[in-house]
N, C-alpha and C positions, 0 to 999 in steps of 0.2 A: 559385589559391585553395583548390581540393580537398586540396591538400598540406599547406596551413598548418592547415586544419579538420581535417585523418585526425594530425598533430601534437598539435593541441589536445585531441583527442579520445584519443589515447596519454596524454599528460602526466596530465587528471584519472581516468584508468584508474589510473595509476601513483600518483601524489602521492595524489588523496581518493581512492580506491577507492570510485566509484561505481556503483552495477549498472546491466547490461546493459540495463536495462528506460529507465536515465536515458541511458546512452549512444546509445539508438536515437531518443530524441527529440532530444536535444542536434543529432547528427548530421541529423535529417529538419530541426529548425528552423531550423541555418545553411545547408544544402544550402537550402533553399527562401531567404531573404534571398538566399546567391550567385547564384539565379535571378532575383530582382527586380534585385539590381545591372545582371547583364549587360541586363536589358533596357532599363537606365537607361545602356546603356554606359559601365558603372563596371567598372573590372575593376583595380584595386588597391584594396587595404585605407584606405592613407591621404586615398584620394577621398571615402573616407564621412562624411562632414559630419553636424552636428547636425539641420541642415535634411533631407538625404536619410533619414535615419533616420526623421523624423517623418512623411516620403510615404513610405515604407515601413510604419510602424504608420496611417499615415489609410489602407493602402490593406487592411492587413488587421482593420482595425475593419467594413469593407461586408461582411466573410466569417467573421469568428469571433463568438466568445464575451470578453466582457471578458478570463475568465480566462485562453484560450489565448492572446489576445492581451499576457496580462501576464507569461506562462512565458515565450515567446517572445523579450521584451524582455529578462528574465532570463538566457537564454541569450545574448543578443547582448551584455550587459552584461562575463559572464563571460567569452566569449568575446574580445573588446578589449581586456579588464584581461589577461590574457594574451599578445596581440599586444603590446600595449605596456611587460609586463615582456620580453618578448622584443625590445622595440626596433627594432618594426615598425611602428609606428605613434609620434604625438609627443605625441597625448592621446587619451583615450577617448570616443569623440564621444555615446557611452549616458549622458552623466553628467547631463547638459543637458536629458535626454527623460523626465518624467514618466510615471509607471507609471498607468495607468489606475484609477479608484477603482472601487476592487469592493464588490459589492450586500454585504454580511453575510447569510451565509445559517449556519444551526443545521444540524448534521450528522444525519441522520436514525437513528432508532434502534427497535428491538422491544419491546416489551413482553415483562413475563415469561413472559406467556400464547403469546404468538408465538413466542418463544424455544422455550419446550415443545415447539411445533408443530412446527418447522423440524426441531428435533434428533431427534423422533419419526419424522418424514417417511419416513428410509430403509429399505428391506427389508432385514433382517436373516438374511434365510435365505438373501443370495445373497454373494460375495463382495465385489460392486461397491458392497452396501448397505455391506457391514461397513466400506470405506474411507469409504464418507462421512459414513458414522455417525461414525466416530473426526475425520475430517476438520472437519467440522462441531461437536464438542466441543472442538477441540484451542481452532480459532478464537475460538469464545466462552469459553472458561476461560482464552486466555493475550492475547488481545488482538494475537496476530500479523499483520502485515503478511503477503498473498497471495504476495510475494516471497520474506519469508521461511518462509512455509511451504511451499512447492514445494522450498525448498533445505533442506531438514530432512533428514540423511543420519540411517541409523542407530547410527555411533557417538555423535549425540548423544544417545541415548534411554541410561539408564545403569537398572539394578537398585538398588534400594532396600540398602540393605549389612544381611542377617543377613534379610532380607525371603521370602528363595525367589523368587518370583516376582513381586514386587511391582514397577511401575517406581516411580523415583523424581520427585515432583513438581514438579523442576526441569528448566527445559529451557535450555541456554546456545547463547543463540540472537547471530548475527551478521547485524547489524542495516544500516540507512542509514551509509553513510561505515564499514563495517567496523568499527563501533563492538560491543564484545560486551557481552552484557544480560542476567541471569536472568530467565526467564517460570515463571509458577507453573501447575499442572494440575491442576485438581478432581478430587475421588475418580472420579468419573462418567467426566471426559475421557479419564483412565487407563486406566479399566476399560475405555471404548470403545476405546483406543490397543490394547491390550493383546490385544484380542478378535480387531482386525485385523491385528496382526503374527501370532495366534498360527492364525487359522482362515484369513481373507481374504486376506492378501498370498503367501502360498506358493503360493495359486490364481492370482492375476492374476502375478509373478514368472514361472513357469515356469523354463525352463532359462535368461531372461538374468539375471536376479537382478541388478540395481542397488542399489549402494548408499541410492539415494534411499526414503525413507519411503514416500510416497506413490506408486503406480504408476496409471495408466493400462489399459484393457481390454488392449493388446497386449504389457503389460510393461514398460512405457518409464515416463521418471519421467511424472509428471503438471506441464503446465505452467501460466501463469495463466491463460491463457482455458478449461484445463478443468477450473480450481476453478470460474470463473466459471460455468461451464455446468451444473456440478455444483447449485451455490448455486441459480442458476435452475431446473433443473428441481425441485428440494424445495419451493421458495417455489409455484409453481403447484402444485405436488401439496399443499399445504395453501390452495389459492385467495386467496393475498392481492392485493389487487386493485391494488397497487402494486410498481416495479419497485423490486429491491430487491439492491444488490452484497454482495461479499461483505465488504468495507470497513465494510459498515452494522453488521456482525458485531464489528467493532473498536470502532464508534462507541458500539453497545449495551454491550459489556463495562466501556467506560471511563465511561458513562451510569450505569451497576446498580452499578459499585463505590462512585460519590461519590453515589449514593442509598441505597445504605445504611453512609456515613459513613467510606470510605477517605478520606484525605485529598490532596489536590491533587498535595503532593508524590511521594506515593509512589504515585498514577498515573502519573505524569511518567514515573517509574523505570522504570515496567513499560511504557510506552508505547516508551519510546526516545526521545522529546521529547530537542529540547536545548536548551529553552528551555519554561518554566513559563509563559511566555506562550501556544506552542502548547497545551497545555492544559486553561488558562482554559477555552475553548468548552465545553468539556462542563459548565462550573458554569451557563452559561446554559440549555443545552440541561436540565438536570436540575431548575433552577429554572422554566422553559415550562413543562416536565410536572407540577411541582407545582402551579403555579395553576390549569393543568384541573384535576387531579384534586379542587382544592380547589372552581373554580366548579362540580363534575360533582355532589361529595359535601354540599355546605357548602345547609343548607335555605333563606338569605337571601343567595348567593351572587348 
């Protein structure tokens, strides 16, 4: 079974060009089902019945969350549509099994005024400020994925042409499924980019000097958990009393754009969406915040 899964897991490396970050779930989600089989003494692919499947999702509904429980099913889904293009199996027994209905929830997002805070947060007179100061601008001016900003080398960062030293406000960034996407950089995010390539990263670099944008105290690139870390410690250095990722940084960018009148489409573009339905959500998310601000400001509200 490990053999067919480390196969499956080459093929959408190779075919979709998935990241790392999807290939270690993928892998963690069929390596755990291979574990419920054998304890079900199932040890072929084609034993797994529609029925076995559904005591396998009753038995991790007692332990997860709807949603992991509905990635999970996702990946089992994928996973058999593959065995069965490779003619290992005679149907797909996920077809039968119901994806669990998930709550609607609104993607959390900052305020302008929080916004300010966050980006102000970093000290500036040390090296480590000047990356997160740029790091934390990059985020909310272009709406990147945490993914895709740890993979931010520096040939993508280009000179404005005729400029001196100006960077240029495009970033051609390699997205979900190796999809390529222009992201746009506010005058602000640049100057902050600008200030850490040219003062802070020659400090944290030293003699290994990595291609990668973003480094780490020891020189190494920076990975997602120490964006993550990063994002956290700023948010409590401006005491916000809620936990907040750096994802939320994405959620605000694509919130402030359709609040002040981009339209749907051409969030989409900047998002990397491949589909106009992903998002929708922020038109609701932007409309919630209008009727506070409406019942907040409005004297007969």
């Amino acid at each position: 079974m490990q053999r067919d899964i480390d196969a499956f897991l080459a093929a959408l490396e190779g075919e979709r060009g998935v990241s790392p970050h999807t290939l270690t779930a993928y892998r963690r989600d069929l390596g755990h089902f291979a574990r419920f089989l054998s304890t079900e003494r199932i040890g072929a692919w084609p034993a797994v019945t529609p029925h076995v499947a559904r005591r396998y999702l009753a038995s991790l509904a007692r332990a997860y969350a709807r949603s992991s429980v509905a990635r999970r099913l996702s990946a089992l889904r994928t996973f058999f549509k593959y065995l069965y293009r490779e003619g290992q199996v005679s149907s797909n027994p996920l077809v039968l099994v119901r994806t669990p209905r998930q709550p609607r929830r609104l993607p959390k997002f900052l305020t302008p005024v929080e916004v300010a805070a966050v980006l102000g947060a970093p000290d500036l007179a040390t090296p480590a400020g000047l990356r997160d100061r740029a790091l934390l601008e990059v985020l909310y001016a272009s709406g990147l994925r945490v993914g895709e900003l740890v993979s931010l080398r520096r040939q993508h960062l280009t000179l404005r042409p005729g400029s001196g030293q100006a960077w240029d406000d495009e970033l051609k960034i390699m997205g979900k499924g190796r999809k390529e996407r222009i992201v746009l950089l506010t005058a602000s995010a640049q100057d902050a980019l600008r200030r850490y390539l040219e003062e802070g990263r020659p400090q944290l670099a030293g003699e290994r000097d990595p291609d990668d944008v973003f480094l780490n105290a020891r020189g190494g690139p920076l990975t997602d958990r120490g964006v993550r870390l990063i994002v956290d410690r700023h948010i409590r250095k401006v005491a916000f009393d809620r936990r907040i990722s750096p994802h939320v940084l994405r959620h605000t960018f694509a919130t402030h754009l359709l609040d002040g009148g981009a339209d749907l489409r051409s969030v989409q573009e900047l998002l990397g969406h491949a589909t106009l339905q992903t998002t929708q959500i922020y038109t609701h998310v932007s409309r919630d915040w209008l009727k506070r601000e409406y019942d907040k400001a409005h004297p007969r509200a």
